[in-house]
N, C-alpha and C positions, 0 to 999 in steps of 0.2 A: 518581461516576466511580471509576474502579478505578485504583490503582498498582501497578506492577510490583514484584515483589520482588528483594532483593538478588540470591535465587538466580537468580530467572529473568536477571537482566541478566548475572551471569555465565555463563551458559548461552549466554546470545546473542553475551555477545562472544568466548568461546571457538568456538562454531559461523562465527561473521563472519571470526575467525583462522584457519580453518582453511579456508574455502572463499577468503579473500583480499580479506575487505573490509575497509574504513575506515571508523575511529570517525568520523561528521560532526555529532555533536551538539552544538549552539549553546547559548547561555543561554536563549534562548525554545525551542527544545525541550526542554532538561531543568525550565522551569520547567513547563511543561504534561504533563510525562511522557511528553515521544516520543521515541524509540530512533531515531538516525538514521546509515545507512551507505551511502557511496559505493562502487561498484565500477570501480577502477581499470581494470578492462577494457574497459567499455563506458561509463563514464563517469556511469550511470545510479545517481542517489539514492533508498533505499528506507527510508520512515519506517512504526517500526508506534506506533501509537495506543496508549492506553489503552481507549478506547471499544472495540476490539474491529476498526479500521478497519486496513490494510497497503496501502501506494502506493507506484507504482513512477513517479520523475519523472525526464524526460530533455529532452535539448535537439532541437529538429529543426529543418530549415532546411523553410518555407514555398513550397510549389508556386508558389503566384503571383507571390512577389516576391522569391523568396530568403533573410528574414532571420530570425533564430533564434527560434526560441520553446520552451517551457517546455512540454511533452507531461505531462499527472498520467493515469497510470490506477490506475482501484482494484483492486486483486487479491483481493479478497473472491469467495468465492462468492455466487449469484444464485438467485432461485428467483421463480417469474409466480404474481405473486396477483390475487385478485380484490376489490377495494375498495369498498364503497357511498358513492355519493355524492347529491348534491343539489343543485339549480339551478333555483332558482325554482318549479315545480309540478312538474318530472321529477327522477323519482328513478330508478335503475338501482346498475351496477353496473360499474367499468372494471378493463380489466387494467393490470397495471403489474408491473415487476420491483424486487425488493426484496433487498438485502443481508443476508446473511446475517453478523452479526459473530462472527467470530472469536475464541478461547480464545487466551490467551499461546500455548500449544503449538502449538495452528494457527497461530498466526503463523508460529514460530521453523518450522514445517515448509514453508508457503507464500514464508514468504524461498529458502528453501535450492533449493526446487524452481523459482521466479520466476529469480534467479539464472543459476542451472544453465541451462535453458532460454531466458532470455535469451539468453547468454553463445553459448549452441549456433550462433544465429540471428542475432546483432547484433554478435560479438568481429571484433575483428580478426585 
C-alpha cells in the first residue's frame, strides 16, 4: 500500500482551498490514508485512496419511494479487457472493464476537473 506524502497532502489542501473545498477527513480515513473533501456547493464528498482509487459520494432521493441514499461513483478511468476463464470443461474468454488506478497527480488533477464539472451540472 502506498502513502501519501507530506508534500503531496499540501498540494491537495492548497488546490482544495483554492477551488472551495473542505477538509472532511475523519479518524478512519486518516488511519487508512484517505484524503477526504466535502464540496460545500453541491454537497458532494470526494475521497482519494491510497491504492490509486478517487470517489465522488453524494446523497440522492430514490425514484420509487423518495428516501435518501448514498450515490458512490468511482472517477478512475476504465479501459475493456479480455480475461480467460474456466468452468467446468469450457474454457474461453470474457470482456469486462477494469480500472485504471491512478498516480497521486492524477488524482489531485481528476479532483479538480470532477469538481469543476460537477459544480457546472449539479450547483445551485
Amino acid at each position: 500500500m502506498n502513502t501519501y506524502t507530506p508534500q503531496f497532502r499540501a498540494a491537495v489542501e492548497s488546490v482544495a482551498e483554492e477551488i472551495g473545498l473542505l477538509n472532511a477527513t475523519n479518524y478512519r480515513h486518516e488511519k487508512n490514508g484517505t484524503i477526504a473533501y466535502i464540496d460545500p456547493v453541491t454537497t458532494a464528498v470526494y475521497t482519494l485512496h491510497t491504492n490509486g482509487y478517487i470517489r465522488r459520494t453524494h446523497r440522492q432521493a430514490m425514484w420509487y419511494n423518495g428516501s435518501m441514499q448514498n450515490v458512490t461513483y468511482q472517477l478512475n478511468r476504465t479501459r475493456k479487457v479480455s480475461k480467460p476463464f474456466a468452468y467446468g470443461d469450457k474454457t474461453g474468454f470474457v470482456k469486462c472493464t477494469e480500472r485504471i488506478m491512478a498516480t497521486p497527480l492524477e488524482q489531485l488533477a481528476l479532483l479538480t476537473t470532477s469538481v469543476i464539472s460537477y459544480r457546472k451540472y449539479n450547483g445551485n
